[in-house]
N, C-alpha and C positions, 0 to 999 in steps of 0.2 A: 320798639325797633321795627322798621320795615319789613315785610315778610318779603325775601327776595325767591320764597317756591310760586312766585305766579305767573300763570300761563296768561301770552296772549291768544286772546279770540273774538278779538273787533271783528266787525262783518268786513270793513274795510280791506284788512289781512288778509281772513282765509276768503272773503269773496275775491277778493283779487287775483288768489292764486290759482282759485277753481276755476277762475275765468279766462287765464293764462291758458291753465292746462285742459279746458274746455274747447278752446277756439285752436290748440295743436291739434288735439284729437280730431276736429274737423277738417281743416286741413290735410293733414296726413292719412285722415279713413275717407267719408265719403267725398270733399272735392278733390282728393287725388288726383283723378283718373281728368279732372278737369284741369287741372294747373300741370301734371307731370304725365300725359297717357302711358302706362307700360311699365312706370317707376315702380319697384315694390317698394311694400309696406319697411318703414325705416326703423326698426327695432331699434338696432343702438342708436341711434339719436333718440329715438323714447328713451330708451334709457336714461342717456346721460340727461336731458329733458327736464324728465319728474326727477331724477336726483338730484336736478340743482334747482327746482322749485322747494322740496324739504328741507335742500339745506338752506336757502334762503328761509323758510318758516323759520327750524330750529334757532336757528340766526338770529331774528327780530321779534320770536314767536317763545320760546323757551325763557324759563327760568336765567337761563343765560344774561336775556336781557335787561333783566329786573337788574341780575347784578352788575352791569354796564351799566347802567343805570344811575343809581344812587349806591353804590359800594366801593367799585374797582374803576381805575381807570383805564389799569391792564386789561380787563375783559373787556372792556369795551373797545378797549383797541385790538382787541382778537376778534371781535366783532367785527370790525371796520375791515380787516385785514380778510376775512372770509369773505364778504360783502364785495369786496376789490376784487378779489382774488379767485376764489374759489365756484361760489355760486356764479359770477357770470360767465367764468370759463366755462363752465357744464351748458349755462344757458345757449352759448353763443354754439360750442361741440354739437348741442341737443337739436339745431334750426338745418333741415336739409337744403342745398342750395337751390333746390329748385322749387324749395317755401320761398325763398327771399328773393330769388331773382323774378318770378311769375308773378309777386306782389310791389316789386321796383316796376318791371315793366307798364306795368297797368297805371300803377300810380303816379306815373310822370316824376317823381320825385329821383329820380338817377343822378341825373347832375346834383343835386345836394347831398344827395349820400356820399359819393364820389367824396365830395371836399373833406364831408365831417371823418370820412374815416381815412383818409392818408394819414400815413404816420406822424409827418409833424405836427398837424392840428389835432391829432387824434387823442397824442400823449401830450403835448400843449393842454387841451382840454381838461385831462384827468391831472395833470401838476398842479393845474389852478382851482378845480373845485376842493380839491383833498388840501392844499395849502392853506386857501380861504376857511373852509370849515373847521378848520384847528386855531384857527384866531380867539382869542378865549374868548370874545362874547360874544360872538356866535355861537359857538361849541357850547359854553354854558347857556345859552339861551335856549338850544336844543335841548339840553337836559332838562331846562325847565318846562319848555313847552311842548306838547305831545304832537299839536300840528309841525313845528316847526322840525323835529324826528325826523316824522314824517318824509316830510321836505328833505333833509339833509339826508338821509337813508336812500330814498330814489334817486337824490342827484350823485350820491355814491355810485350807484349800480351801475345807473345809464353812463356815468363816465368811464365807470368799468369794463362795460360795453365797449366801449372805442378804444378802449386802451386795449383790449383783446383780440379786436378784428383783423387788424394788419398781422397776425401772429397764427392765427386760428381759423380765419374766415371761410367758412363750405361756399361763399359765394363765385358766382363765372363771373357776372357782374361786378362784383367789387371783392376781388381777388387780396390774397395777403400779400406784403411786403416781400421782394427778394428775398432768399436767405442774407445775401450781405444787408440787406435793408434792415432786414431782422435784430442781427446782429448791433447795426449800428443804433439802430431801433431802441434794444434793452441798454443799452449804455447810455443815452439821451434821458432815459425817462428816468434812470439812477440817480444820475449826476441832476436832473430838476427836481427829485424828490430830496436833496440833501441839504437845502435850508431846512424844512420845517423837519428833516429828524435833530436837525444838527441844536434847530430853537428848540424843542420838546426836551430833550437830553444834557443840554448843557445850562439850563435855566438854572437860576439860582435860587429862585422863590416856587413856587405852587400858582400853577396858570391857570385853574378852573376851581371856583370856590366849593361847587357841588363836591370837587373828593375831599379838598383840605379840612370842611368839615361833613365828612360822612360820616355814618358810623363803621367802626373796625369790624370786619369781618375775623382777623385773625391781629389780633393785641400789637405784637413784634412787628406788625406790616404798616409803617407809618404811610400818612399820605406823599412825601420826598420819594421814598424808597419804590411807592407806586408808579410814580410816573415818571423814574427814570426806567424801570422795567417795562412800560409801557413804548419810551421811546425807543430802547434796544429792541424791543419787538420789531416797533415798525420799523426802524433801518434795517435790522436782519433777515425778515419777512421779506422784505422788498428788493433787497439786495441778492435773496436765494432766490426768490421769483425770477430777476434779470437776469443774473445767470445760468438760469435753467433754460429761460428762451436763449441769452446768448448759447448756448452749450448745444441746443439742440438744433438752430440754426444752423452753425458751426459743422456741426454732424451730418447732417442733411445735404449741405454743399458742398462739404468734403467724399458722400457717395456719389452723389451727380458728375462729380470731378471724374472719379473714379470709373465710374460707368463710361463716361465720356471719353476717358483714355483707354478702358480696355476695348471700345467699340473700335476708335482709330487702329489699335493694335491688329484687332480682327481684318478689318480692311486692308492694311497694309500688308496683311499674311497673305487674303485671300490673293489680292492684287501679283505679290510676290508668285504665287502657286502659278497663277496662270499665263503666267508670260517664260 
């Protein structure tokens, strides 16, 4: 049987990460003072930063994966779902705005940004790589092959990316979605996510031959029984995600309102007082 306690530690991986969290450090310590004069030092964005470089490791890095892998196709869908989810949110939280607008400006590349992260193309993008990748022979193609992982793993992130920015973005330059944007925003990218929960979950046969014949981690836990838990995952995952941005959007534009009508109130007092 498979030993699924194995850690990853390709160079590829942890140099990758080190090289992430190498070239922040730079950035944010000594060309600071060149990209932002006067900016302090951005702690929480460290923060949140390096915690979403670990959780990205533990993610593709831990035993976890091994059981993504060749065991579970639940885990691996909990895999996929932190991947989407969790790590780029901290990544994207982690970038101060005056990292990413001082390295648009410079690099002419503004008008391209601009396009890839509006909303519609942004979550357009992320429906279509996450839809394609669960095509069973791709998806089983990636569990056979390490490059191909690889591959399918980054194209996760980076559409993760754009599916976070109109929601999250610290940029001036390429600023988030209205709150109503927002809103309409998480409900676009629900209702494009609900083919492929609806194909994963309602399937009648087993879509990926690497679970139907793995070996059982646990006897009672057929491979059927896996990947409909796996699909309830991702529709309920995805659906809590949306309406947390719907919810929090919602919130947001309901104080603005707020604020906005108790300022008129003020003025019409003061106005009232002095006449």
């Amino acid at each position: 049987m498979i030993d699924w306690r194995h850690w990853h530690n390709e160079p590829y991986l942890v140099g990758g990460l080190v090289l992430l969290g190498w070239a922040w450090a730079i950035l944010a310590g000594p060309l600071r003072r060149l990209l932002a004069p006067g900016a302090a030092y951005p702690r929480r964005q460290a923060l949140w930063f390096y915690l979403g470089l670990l959780i990205f490791y533990l993610a593709v890095g831990s035993p976890f994966d091994q059981i993504g892998e060749r065991f579970l196709f639940s885990a691996h869908m909990l895999q996929h779902q932190i991947l989407a989810f969790l790590a780029p949110l901290l990544f994207v939280l982690g970038l101060p705005g005056w990292m990413i607008d001082s390295w648009l400006g410079r690099s002419g590349l503004l008008r391209f940004a601009r396009l890839f992260t509006r909303p519609l193309l942004a979550g357009f993008i992320y429906i279509v790589v996450t839809s394609i990748w669960h095509m069973p022979y791709l998806y089983d193609w990636a569990l056979q092959d390490k490059i191909v992982h690889v591959i399918e793993h980054i194209m996760f992130f980076a559409a993760a990316i754009l599916l976070w920015w109109p929601v999250v973005s610290p940029s001036r330059l390429l600023p988030p979605a209205s709150y109503a944007g927002q809103m309409i925003y998480a409900v676009y990218v629900v209702i494009g996510m609900t083919p492929v929960f609806a194909y994963i979950v309602f399937s009648q046969h087993i879509l990926y031959p690497t679970y139907e014949f793995a070996p059982r981690l646990f006897p009672d836990f057929d491979a059927a029984s896996d990947q409909l838990l796996a699909g309830v995952m991702m529709e309920l995952l995805g659906v809590a995600v949306s309406l947390a941005i719907f919810a929090t959007a919602f919130f947001r534009w309901y104080r603005v309102g707020e604020k906005r009508d108790a300022a008129e109130a003020d003025a019409k007092r003061a106005l009232l007082e002095t006449t």
